[in-house]
N, C-alpha and C positions, 0 to 999 in steps of 0.2 A: 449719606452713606448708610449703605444695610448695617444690622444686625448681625454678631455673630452668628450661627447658630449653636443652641447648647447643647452638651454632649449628648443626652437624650433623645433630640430630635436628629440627630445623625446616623444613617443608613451604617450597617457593620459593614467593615472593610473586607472585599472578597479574601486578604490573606490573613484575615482571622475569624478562621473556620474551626467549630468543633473537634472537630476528624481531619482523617486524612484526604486529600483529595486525588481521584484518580486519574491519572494521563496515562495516555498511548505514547507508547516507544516506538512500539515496532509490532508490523504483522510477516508473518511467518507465511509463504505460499509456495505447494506444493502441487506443481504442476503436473499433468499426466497426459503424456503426449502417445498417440500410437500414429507408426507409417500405414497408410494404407498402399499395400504392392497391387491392387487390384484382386488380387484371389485366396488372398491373407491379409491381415492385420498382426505387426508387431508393436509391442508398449516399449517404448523408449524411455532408460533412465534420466531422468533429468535432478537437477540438486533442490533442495530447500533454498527458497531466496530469504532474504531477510528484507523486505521494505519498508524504510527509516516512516515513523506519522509524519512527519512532513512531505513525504511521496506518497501515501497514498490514496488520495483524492486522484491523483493524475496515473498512477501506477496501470489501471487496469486498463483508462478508458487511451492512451500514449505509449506510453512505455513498454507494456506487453505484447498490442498487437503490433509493436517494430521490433522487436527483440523477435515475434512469431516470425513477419514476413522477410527478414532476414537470413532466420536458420532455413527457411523455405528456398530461397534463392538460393545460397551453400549447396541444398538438396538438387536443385536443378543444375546447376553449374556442374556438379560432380555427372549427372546424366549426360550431360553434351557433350 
């Protein structure tokens, strides 16, 4: 059977740190959407999202362009 090791030779534990340690909650995206009508362009309101750090890894590369190609279809749907 090993050796304990003694308190010395023991790596500090990640939750005791000096200071405080920083984490991500949430990022804040503020979309800015324009129709193009072909012979104007208008900028369309759209809201502040709030995406939780556990979203956003997947956020930009899933979740946004289906949320885009969505409101795009609505847009054609009302055309036809």
């Amino acid at each position: 059977m090993s050796e304990p090791r003694k308190p010395q030779d023991r790596k500090p534990s990640r939750t005791r740190r000096k200071g405080p340690q920083v984490k991500l909650v949430k990022v804040f995206v503020q979309p800015v959407f324009v129709l193009d009508h072909g012979d104007h362009l208008s900028e369309v309101d759209h809201p502040m999202v709030a995406i939780p750090a556990d979203e956003w890894p997947t956020y930009s590369s899933e979740r946004f362009p289906r949320e885009v190609a969505e409101w795009q279809k609505q847009l054609d749907g009302e055309r036809a």
